[in-house]
TIVO-2410 file (N, C-alpha, C; in nm, 3 decimals):
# residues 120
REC num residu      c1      c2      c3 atome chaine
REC   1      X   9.180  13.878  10.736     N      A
REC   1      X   9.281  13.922  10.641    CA      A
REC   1      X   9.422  13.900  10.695     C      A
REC   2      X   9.446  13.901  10.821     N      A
REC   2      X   9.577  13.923  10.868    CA      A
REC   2      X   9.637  13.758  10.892     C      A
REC   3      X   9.498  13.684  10.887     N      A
REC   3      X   9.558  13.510  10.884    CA      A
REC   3      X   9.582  13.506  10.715     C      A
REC   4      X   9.502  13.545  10.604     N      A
REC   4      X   9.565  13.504  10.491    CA      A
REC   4      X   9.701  13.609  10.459     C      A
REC   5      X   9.724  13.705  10.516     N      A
REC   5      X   9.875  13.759  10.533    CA      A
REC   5      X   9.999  13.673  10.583     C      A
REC   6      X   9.988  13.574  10.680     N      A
REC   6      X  10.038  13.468  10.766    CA      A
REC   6      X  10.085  13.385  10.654     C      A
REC   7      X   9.940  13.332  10.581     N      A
REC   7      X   9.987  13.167  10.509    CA      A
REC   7      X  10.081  13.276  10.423     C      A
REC   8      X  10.040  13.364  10.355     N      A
REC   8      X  10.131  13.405  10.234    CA      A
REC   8      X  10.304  13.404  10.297     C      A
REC   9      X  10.311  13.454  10.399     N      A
REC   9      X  10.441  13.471  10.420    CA      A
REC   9      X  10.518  13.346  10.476     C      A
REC  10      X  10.419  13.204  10.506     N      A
REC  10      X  10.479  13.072  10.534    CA      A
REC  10      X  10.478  12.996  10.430     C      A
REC  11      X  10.395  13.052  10.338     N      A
REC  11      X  10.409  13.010  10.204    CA      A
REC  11      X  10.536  13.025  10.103     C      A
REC  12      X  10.572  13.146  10.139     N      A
REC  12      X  10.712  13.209  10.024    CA      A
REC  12      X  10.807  13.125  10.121     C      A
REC  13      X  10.787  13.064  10.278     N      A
REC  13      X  10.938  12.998  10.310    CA      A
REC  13      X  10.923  12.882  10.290     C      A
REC  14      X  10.825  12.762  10.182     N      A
REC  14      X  10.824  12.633  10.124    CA      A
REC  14      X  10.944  12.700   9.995     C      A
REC  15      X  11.026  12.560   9.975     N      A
REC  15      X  11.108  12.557   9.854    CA      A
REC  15      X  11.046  12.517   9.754     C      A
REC  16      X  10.926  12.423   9.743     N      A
REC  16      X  10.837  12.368   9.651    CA      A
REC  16      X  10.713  12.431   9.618     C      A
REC  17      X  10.706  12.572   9.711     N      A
REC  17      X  10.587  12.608   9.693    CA      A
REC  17      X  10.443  12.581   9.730     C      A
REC  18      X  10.449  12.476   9.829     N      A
REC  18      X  10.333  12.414   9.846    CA      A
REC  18      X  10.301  12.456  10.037     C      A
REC  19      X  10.190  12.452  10.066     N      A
REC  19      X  10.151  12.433  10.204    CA      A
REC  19      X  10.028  12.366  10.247     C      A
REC  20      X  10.034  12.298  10.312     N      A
REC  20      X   9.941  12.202  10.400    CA      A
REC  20      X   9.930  12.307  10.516     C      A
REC  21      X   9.741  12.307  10.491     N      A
REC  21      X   9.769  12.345  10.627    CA      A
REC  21      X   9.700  12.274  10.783     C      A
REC  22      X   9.689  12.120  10.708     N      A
REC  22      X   9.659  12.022  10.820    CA      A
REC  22      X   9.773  11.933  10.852     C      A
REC  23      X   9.853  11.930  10.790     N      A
REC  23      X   9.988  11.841  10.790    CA      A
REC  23      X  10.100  11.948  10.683     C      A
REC  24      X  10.227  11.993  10.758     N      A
REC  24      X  10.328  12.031  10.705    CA      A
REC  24      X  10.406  11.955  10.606     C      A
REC  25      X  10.376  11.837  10.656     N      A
REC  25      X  10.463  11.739  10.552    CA      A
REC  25      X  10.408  11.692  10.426     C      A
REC  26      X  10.259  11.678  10.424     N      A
REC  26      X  10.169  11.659  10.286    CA      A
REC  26      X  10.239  11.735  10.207     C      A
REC  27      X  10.225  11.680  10.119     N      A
REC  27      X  10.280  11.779   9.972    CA      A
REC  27      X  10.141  11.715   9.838     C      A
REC  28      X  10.047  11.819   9.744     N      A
REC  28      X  10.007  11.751   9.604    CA      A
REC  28      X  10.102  11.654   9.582     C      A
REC  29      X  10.004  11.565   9.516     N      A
REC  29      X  10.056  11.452   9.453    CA      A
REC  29      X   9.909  11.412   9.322     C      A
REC  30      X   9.996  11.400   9.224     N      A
REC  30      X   9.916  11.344   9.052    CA      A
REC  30      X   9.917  11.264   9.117     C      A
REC  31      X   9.750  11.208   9.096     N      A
REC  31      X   9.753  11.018   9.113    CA      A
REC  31      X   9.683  10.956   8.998     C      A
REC  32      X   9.631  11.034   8.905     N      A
REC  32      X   9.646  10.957   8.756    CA      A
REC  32      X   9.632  11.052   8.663     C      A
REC  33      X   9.681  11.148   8.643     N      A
REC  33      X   9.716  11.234   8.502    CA      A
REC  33      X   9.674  11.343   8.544     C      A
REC  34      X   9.671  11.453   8.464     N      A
REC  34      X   9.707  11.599   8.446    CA      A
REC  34      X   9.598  11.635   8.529     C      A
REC  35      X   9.635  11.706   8.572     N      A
REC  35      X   9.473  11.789   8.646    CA      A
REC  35      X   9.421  11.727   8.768     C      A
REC  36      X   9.486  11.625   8.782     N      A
REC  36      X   9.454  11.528   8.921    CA      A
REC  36      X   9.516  11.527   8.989     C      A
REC  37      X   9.479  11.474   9.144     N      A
REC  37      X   9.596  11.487   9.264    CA      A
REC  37      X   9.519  11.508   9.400     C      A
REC  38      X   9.588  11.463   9.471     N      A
REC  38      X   9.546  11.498   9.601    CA      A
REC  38      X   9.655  11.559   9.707     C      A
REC  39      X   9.640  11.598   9.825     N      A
REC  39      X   9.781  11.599   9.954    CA      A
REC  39      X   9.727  11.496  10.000     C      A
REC  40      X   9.887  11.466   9.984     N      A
REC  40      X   9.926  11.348  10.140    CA      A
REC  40      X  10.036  11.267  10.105     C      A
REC  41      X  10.059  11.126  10.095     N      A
REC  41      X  10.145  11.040  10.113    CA      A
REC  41      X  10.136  10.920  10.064     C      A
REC  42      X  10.236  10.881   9.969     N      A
REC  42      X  10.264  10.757   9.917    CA      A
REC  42      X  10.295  10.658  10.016     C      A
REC  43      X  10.249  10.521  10.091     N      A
REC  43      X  10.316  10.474  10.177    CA      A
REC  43      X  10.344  10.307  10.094     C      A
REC  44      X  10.489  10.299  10.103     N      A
REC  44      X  10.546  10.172  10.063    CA      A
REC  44      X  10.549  10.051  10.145     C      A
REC  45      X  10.538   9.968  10.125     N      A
REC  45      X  10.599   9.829  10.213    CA      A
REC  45      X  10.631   9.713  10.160     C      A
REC  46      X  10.705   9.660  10.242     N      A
REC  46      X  10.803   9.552  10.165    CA      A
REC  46      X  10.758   9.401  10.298     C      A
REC  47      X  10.678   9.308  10.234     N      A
REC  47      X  10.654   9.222  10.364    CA      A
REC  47      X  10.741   9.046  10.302     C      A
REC  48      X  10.773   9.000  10.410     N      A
REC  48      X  10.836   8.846  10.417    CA      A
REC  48      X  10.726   8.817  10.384     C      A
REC  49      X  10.743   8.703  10.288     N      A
REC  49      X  10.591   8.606  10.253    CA      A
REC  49      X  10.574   8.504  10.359     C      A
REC  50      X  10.704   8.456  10.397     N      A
REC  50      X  10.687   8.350  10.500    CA      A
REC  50      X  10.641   8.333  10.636     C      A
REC  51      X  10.716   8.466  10.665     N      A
REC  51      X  10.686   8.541  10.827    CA      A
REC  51      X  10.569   8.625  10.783     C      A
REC  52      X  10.521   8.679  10.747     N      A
REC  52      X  10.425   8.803  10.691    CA      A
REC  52      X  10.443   8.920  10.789     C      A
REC  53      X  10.574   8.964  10.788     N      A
REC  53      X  10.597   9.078  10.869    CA      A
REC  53      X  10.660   9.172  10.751     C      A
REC  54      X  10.610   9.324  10.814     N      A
REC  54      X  10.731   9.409  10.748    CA      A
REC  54      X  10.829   9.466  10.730     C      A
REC  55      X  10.919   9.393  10.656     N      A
REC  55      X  11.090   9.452  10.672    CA      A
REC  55      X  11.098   9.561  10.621     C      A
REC  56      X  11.000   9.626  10.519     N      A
REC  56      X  11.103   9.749  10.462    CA      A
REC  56      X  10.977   9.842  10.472     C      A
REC  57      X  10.988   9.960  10.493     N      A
REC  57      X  10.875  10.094  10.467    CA      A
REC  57      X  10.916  10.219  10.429     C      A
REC  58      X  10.863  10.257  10.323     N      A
REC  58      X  10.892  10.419  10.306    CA      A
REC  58      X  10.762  10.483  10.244     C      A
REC  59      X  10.749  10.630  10.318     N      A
REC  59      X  10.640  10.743  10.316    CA      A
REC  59      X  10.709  10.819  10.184     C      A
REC  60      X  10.675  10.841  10.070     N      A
REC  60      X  10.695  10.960   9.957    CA      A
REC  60      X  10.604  11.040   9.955     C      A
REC  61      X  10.606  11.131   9.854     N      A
REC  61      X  10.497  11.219   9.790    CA      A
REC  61      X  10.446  11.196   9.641     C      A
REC  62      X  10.526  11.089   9.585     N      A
REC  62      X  10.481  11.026   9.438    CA      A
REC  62      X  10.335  11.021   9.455     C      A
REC  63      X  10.282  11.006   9.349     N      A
REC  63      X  10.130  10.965   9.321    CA      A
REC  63      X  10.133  10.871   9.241     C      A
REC  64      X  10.272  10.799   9.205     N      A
REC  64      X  10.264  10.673   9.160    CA      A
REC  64      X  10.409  10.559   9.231     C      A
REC  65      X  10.364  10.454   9.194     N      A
REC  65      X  10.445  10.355   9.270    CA      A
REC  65      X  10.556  10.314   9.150     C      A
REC  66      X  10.546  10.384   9.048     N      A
REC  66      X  10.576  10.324   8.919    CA      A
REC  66      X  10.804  10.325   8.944     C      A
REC  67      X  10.810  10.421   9.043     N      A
REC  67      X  10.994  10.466   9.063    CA      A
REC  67      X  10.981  10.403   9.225     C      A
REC  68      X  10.921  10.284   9.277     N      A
REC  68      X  10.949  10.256   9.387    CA      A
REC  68      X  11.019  10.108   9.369     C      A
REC  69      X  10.951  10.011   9.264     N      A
REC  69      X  11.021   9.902   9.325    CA      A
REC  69      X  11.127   9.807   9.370     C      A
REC  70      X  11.248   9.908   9.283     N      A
REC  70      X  11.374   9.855   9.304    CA      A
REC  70      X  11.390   9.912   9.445     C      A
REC  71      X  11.392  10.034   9.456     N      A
REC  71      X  11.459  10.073   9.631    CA      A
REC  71      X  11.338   9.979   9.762     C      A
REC  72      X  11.218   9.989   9.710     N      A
REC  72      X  11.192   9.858   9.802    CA      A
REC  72      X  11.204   9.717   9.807     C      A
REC  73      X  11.241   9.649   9.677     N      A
REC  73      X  11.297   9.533   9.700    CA      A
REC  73      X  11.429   9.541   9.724     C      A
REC  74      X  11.548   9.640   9.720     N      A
REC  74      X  11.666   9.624   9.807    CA      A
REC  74      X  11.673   9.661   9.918     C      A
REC  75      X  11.573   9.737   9.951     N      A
REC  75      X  11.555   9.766  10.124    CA      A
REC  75      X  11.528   9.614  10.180     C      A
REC  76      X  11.400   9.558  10.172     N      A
REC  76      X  11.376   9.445  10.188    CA      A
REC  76      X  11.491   9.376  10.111     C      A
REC  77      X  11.541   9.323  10.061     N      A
REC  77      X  11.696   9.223  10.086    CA      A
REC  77      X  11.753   9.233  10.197     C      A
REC  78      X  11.813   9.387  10.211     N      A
REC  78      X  11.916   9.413  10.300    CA      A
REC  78      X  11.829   9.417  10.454     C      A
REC  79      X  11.720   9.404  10.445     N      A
REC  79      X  11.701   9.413  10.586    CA      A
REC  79      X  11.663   9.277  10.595     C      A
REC  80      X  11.627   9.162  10.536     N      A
REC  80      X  11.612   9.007  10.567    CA      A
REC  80      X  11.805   8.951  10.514     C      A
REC  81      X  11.863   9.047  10.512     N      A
REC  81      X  12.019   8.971  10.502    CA      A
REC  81      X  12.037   8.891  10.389     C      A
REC  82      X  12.000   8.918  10.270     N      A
REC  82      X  11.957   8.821  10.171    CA      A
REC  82      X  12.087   8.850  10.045     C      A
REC  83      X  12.129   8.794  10.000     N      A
REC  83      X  12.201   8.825   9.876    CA      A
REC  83      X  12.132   8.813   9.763     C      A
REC  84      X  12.010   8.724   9.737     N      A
REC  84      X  11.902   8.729   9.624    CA      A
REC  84      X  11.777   8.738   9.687     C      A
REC  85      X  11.693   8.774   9.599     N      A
REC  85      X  11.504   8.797   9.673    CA      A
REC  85      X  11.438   8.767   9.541     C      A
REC  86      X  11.337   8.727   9.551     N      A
REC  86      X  11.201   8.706   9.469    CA      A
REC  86      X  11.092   8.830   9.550     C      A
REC  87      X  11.075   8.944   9.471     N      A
REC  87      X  10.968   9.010   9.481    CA      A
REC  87      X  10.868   9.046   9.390     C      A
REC  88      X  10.713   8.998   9.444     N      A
REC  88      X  10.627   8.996   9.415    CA      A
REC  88      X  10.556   9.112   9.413     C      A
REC  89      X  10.478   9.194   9.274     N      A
REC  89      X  10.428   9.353   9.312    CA      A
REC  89      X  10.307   9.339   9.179     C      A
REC  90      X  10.196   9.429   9.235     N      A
REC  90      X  10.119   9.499   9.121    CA      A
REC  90      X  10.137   9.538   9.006     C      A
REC  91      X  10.063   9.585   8.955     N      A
REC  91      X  10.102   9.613   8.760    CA      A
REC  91      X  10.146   9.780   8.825     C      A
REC  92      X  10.104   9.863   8.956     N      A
REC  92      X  10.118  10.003   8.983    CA      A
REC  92      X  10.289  10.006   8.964     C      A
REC  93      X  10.362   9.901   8.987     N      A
REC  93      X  10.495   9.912   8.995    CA      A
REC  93      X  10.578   9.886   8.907     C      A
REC  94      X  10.524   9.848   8.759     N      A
REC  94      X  10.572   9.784   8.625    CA      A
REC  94      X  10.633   9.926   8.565     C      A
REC  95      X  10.778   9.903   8.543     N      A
REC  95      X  10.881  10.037   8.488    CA      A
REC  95      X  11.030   9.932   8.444     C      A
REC  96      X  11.019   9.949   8.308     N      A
REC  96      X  11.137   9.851   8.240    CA      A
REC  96      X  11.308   9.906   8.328     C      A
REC  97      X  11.289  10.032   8.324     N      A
REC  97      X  11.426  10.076   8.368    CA      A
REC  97      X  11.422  10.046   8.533     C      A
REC  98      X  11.311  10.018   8.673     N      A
REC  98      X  11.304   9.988   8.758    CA      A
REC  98      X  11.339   9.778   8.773     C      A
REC  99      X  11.291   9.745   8.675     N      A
REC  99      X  11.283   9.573   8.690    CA      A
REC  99      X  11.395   9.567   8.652     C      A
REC 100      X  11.487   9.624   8.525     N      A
REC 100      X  11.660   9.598   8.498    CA      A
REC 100      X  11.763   9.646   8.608     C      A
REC 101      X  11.678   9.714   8.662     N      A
REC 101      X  11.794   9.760   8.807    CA      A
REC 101      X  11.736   9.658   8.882     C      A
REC 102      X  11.640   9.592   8.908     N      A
REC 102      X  11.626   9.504   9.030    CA      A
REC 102      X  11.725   9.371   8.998     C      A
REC 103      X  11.682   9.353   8.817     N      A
REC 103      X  11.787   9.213   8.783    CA      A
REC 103      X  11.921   9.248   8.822     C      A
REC 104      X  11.967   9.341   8.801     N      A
REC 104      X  12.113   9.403   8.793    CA      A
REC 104      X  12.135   9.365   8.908     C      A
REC 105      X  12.088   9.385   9.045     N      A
REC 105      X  12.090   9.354   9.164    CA      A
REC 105      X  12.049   9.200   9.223     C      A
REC 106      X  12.058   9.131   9.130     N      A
REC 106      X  12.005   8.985   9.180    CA      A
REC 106      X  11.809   8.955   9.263     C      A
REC 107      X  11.791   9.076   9.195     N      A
REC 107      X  11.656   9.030   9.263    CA      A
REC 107      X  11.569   9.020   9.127     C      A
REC 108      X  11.497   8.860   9.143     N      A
REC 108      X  11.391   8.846   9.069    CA      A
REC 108      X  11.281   8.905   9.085     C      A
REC 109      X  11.231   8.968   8.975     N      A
REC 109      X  11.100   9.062   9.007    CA      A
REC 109      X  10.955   8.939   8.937     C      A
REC 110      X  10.846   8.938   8.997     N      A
REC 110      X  10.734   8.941   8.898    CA      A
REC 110      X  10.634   9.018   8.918     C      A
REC 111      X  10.587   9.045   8.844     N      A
REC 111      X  10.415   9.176   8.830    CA      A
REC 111      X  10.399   9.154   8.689     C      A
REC 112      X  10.302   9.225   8.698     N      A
REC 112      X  10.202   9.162   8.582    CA      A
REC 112      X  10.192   9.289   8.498     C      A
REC 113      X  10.177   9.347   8.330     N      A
REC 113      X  10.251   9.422   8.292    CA      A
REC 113      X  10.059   9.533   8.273     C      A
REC 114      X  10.101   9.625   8.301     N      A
REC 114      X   9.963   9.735   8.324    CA      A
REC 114      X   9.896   9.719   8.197     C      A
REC 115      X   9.773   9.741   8.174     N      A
REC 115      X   9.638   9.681   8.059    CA      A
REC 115      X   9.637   9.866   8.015     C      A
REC 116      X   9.782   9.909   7.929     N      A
REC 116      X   9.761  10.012   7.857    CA      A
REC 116      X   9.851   9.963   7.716     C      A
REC 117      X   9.788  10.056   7.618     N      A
REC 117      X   9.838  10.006   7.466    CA      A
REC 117      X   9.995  10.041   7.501     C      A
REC 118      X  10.062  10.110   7.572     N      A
REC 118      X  10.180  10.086   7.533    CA      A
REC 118      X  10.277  10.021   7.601     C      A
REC 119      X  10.215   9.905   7.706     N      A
REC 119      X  10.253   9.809   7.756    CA      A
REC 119      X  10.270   9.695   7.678     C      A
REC 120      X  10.181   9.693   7.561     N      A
REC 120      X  10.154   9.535   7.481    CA      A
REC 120      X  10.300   9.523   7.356     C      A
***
């Protein structure tokens, strides 16, 4: 009783409400609709096609990739020194308001557009 007294009171000092109690940093994450989810971590990467190394990485708590691909294709620019990029991504990353910020920024995007009716 006096350990579930513990989590409660490390619990009220999360701002989000949440606690891991195998990793502090896990946070829930939806990974495909209501009622779903797991803890842990979104992990991003951004690789050179030529070199096949990775210039750009970032850890979130999203459960979707759908608000990542502009900040990883300008991470990857700015870290290969590039003033334009061609980046290549999954249908997980297809978001009209994410691909007009990548054009806006000189980076050509392609992915392929997700197999739901309100993609067509």
């Amino acid at each position: 009783m006096r350990n579930l007294e513990q989590i409660k009171e490390q619990l009220k000092t999360q701002p989000d409400g949440q606690l891991s109690m195998t990793d502090p940093d896990a946070r829930s994450m939806a990974t495909s609709g209501k009622g779903s989810g797991m803890v842990g971590y979104n992990v991003q990467v951004a690789v050179d096609a030529k070199h096949h190394l990775i210039v750009a990485h970032e850890v979130t708590n999203s459960g979707s990739d759908r608000a990542q691909l502009s900040p990883m294709a300008k991470a990857a620019r700015e870290a290969m020194g590039k003033t334009r990029l061609r980046a290549v991504a999954d249908r997980g990353y297809y978001s009209g308001p994410q691909i007009k910020e990548c054009a806006d920024a000189g980076i050509a995007v392609m992915l392929p557009k997700p197999t739901t009716s309100g993609a067509k």
